[in-house]
Residue, then its C-alpha position, 0 to 999 in steps of 0.5 A: x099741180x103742174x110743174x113750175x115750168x109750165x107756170x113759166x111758160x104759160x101765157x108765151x111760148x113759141x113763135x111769140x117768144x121771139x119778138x119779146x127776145x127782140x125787143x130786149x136785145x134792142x132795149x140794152x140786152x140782158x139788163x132790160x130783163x127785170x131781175x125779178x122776171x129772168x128765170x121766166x124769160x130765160x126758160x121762153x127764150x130756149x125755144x129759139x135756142x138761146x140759153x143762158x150760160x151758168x152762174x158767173x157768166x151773167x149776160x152771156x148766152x149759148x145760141x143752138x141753131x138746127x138744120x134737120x138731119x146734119x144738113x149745111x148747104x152752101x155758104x152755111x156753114x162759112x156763115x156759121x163760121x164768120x158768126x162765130x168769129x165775130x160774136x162767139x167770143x168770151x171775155x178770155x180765151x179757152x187755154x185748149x180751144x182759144x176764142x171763137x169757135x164752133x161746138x157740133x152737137x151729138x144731134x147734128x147741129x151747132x152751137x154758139x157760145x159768149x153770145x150776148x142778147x143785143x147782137x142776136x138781132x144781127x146773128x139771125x139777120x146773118x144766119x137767116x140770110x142763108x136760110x139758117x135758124x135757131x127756133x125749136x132747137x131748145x126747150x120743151x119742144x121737137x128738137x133738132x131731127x136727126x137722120x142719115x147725114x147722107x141721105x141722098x147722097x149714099x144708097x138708102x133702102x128707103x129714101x129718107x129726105x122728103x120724110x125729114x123735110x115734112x118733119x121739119x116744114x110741117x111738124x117742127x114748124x107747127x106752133x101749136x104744138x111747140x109747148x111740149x111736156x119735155x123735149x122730144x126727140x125724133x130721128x129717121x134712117x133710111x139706110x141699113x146701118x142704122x145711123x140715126x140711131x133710132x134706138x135712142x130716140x123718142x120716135x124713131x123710124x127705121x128700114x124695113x119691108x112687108x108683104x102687102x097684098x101680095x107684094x113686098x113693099x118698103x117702108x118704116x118700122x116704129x119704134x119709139x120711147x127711147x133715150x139716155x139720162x139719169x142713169x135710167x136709160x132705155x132702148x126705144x120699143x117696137x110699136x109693132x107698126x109698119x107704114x109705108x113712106x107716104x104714111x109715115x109723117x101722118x103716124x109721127x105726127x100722131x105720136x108726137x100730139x099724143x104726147x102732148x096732149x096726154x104727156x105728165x106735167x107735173x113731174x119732169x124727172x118722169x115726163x120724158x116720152x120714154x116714161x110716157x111709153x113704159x106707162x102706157x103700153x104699146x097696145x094702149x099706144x097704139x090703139x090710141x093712135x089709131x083711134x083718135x090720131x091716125x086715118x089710115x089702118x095701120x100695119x103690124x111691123x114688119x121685118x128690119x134690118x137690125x141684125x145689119x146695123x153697124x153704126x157704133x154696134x160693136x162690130x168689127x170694121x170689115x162687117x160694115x159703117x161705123x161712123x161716117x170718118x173716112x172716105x167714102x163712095x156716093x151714089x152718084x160716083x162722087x166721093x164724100x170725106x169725112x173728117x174726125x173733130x175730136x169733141x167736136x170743138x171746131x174753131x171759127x177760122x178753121x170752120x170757114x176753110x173747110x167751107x171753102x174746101x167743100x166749095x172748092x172740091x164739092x157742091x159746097x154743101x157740108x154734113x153733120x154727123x151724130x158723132x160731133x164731125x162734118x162730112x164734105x159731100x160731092x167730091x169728084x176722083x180728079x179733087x180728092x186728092x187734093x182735098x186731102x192734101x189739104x193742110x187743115x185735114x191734117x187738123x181734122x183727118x178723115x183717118x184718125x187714131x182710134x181714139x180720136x175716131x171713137x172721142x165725143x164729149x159733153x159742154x161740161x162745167x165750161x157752161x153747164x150749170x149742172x154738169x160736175x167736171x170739166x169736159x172738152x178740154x180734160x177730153x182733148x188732153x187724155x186723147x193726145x195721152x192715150x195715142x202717146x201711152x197706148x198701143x192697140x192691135x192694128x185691127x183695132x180701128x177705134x175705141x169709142x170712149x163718150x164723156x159725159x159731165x154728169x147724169x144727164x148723158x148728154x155726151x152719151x156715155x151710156x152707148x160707149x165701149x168706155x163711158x165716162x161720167x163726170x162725179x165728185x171725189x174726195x182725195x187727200x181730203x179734198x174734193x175732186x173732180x172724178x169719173x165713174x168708168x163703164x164699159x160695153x155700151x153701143x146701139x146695133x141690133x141689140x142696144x146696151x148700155x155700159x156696166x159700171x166698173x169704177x166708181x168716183x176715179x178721180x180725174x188724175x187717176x183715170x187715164x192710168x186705169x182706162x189704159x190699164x183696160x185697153x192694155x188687157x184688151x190688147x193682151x187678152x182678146x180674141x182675133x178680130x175681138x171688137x171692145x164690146x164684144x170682149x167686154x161681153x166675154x169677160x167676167x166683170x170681176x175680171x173688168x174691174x181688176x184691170x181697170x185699176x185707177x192709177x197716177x200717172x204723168x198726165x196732167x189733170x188740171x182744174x182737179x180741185x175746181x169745178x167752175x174753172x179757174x181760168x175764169x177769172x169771174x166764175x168763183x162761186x160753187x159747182x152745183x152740187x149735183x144733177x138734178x135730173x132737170x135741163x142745165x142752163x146751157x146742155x150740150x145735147x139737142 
């Protein structure tokens, strides 16, 4: 029997979701939807990427839009911005972040909060008119593709672009194959660090070479079945396939229609493609595609550039990229400038000048990162420093503390149904305690520390040095918000994902114990000892000892209230758990 969500989507999916979504917001908005009809709607309407907010925020909803590889050309993200000033405001401020603002995803896209369905007309008028979109950024559907954010900009060992770009003109845009068993996730690098982090992805396509016919040829590896969540992550497998960058888009396509024609739609808490791969095998996977979905013969894989991969690898800074904070050379001559968002909240005014200073000093084009920050691209020597003297820089700096480098975060119980604590805000306060309580040795330049509201890991938790996972706690008998606390997780040439050592810490006590942690980190490292690499070296019994939860002075407020109690209409219960299904409104792509 197919799952109750197939039922909702059955009969409107796709592309015709949106002139219904229209027609309500023309009708009076979220009260045109039947009471009786809403879970329906509300399930179709995330194909256009429109999510409704949690329980007590009737009426309001979150808008994801996607661009394809973290990609802003000129005038977007000001759009973006003046949207987000104008229609992206709640009925009261945020006390850390304020009204009106932007979230970057871990999946270089954006999202927009307190929308409500009757201006969604003028959103996409607006967002659209500068070729902006939100249609198959949510739901059970290809999500939002991500990729090297400065493809074309920075030297690629395969050029990446053209296979982003038919991904998204032609394989997103296909509407019969919008109604999937579950999201699915593809990425494409084609450079040597490995910033898309295949690993973790669906489908992913990585670097690589093979000799064919006596001559050695670039193109792609495949790897595929890979993602986080659920405490059941996996890393993506090798299908043992090598294509050629013109064969590429032909042996995605091919993954991507087998899982929907033959992917489970009964039981969503294992329907991900990462369970449809572990069921079927690669062998059987593979000579599926080759059988029935692809026309060309297909290539054994070839040799990757794994054991190079730097990007959030655990690796020490002289070794090569890590993220894309900083400054950087283009391949052009130019420069790119890379600025640190802690948790990835940007206000509306702030995203508007950093508009204007990539119009000012660059092409005007901005790039997202999977690490919840924009790059300003195309930056001349004779401009760069003035850019950087810019005052809003110092807001955003591309040189960052260590923390605020390595920081990402989840919505949280701020709008996700199912997340169990409170994220961004209680992420942006431990930052600003860490730098003030913390000394790191100065070779140390960043500490990724991911929070994630619950066990769907959309802040990624699961590939930190320090992960963070949202829990409830009983303290002085009361229930609390907690943490579980893991170390050692990141990608690389050898992904793994966090050991637990702390269970249930709650909230008020965990910076005492993550900086019990980093303390010894200091004290007991080797020279040049990366987090990872000392976590690996180390008894766990030992990473249990120092991270001893303790009080501190740092103030953890909405303790004992999971919905928040600066929402003065959101009074009802957190739910109780996750479930494992998609939340209402999740922060991920």
């Amino acid at each position: 029997m197919a799952h109750k969500k197939e039922e909702l989507k059955e009969g409107c999916y796709g592309d015709d979701v949106r002139k219904h979504l229209l027609e309500f917001a023309e009708n009076g908005g979220y009260e045109a939807i039947p009471e009786d009809e809403r879970e329906k709607w509300f399930t179709r309407f995330k194909f256009w990427g429109l999510f409704h907010q949690r329980s007590g925020q009737e009426s309001y909803f979150m808008m994801r839009l996607t661009n394809a590889s973290g990609i802003l050309e000129p005038d977007q993200l000001r759009t973006i911005g003046e949207v987000a000033r104008d229609y992206a405001k709640g009925p009261v401020e945020n006390p850390e972040f304020g009204n009106g603002w932007i979230d970057l995803t871990t999946r270089q896209s954006v999202q927009l909060h307190w929308i409500k369905l009757e201006d969604v007309p003028e959103i996409w008028e607006q967002l659209e008119s500068v070729g902006v979109h939100s249609r198959s950024s949510g739901g059970d559907t290809m999500r939002n593709i991500s990729g090297c954010p400065l493809h074309g900009k920075a030297e690629e060992f395969v050029e990446s672009g053209p296979l982003l770009e038919r991904f998204e003109e032609e394989l997103r845009k296909d509407d019969a194959l919008a109604n999937m068993p579950r999201k699915f996730n593809i990425s494409v690098s084609g450079c040597t660090v490995g910033c898309a982090q295949d690993s973790i992805n669906d489908i992913g396509f990585e670097p690589a070479t093979k000799e064919l016919d006596g001559e050695e040829v670039r193109g792609f590896n495949v790897r595929i079945g890979g993602g986080l969540g659920g405490r059941q992550p996996r890393a993506a497998t090798p299908l043992d396939v090598f294509v050629r960058p013109e064969n590429a888009y032909e042996v995605g396509r091919g993954f991507v229609e087998l899982y929907h024609d033959y992917g489970n739609r009964q039981n969503r808490s294992k329907n991900r493609a990462r369970f449809f791969a572990e069921d079927w095998g690669m062998e059987k996977i593979r000579e599926t595609l080759q059988d029935e979905y692809v026309d060309f013969e297909m290539h054994t894989a070839g040799e990757d550039f794994r054991s190079k991969y730097t990007y959030n690898a655990g690796r020490p800074v002289e070794d090569g990229q890590h993220d894309h904070v900083g400054v950087g050379d283009q391949k052009d001559g130019r420069n790119y400038v890379g600025l640190s968002v802690p948790v990835g909240r940007l206000p509306a005014e702030d995203a508007i000048e950093l508009a204007d200073h990539a119009d000012e000093y660059g092409s005007g084009e901005v790039r997202l990162t999977r690490r919840q920050n924009p790059v300003i691209v195309d930056v001349g020597d004779d401009d760069l420093e003035d850019l950087l003297a810019e005052p809003v820089l110092e807001e955003y700096p591309p040189e960052p503390s260590p923390f605020e480098r390595g920081a990402m975060a989840c919505t949280g119980t701020e709008f996700c149904s199912i997340a169990l604590t409170e994220t961004k805000g209680r992420m942006a306060r431990m930052l600003r305690w860490l730098n003030r309580n913390v000394e790191l040795p100065d070779d140390v330049g960043k500490i990724k520390m991911h929070y994630s509201g619950c066990t769907a890991d959309c802040g990624q938790a699961m590939t930190a040095d320090i992960g963070l996972q949202g829990m409830r706690a009983r303290k002085n008998g009361e229930m609390v918000e907690a943490f579980d606390i893991g170390v050692g997780g990141g990608v690389g040439e050898n992904p793994s994902f966090i050991d637990w050592i702390q269970q249930r810490v709650p909230a008020d006590e965990a910076p005492g114990a993550i900086r019990s942690l980093l303390e010894a980190y200091a004290a007991h490292r080797a020279d040049g000892q990366t987090f990872r690499q000392w976590v690996e070296a180390t008894a766990e019994e030992q990473l249990v000892e120092f991270c001893e939860p303790e009080e501190t002075d740092f103030d953890a407020p909405y303790m004992d209230d999971a919905k928040q109690s600066w929402y003065p209409f959101a009074e009802s219960e957190s739910a109780a758990a996750a479930t494992g299904e998609e939340s209402a409104a999740p922060s991920d792509d």
